[in-house]
Phi, psi and omega in degrees: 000124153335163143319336204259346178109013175237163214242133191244109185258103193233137170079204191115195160220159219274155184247319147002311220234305220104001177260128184268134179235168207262350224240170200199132162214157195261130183253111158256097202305333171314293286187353182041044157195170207240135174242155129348135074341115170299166195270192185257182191294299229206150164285145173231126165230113184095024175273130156310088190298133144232120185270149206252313181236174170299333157246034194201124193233140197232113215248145178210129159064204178086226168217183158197076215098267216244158201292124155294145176228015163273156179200145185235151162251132189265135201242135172283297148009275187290337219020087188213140167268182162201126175289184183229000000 
């Protein structure tokens, strides 16, 4: 959970399809509801989260097609990633 209480869900895969995606949205559990997020740079599915401040969140690995060895940080503020 963020500083501010609310929860950040990003990337996965589409199951539909097979398609993997970039888009990232925000859970405000107060409020039962989900705002957009801007998206990462790239999908990440099955990656791992570690939040680094009350406002930076650290999306590592996981795959899309093939295993990732990349990883972008999400700034709550800016609502902006920066790959890594």
């Amino acid at each position: 959970m963020l500083g501010n209480g609310k929860v950040l869900v990003s990337g996965g895969l589409h199951t539909g399809g097979g398609i993997y995606v970039s888009s990232a949205d925000l859970y405000d559990p107060s409020t039962i509801t989900w705002t957009s997020a801007s998206s990462m740079s790239s999908p990440h599915a099955d990656a791992m989260a570690s939040i680094l401040t009350n406002d930076t969140v650290l999306v590592v690995g996981g795959s899309a097609v093939a295993t990732l060895s990349s990883a972008e940080i999400y700034n709550l503020p800016t609502n902006t990633w920066t790959s890594t």
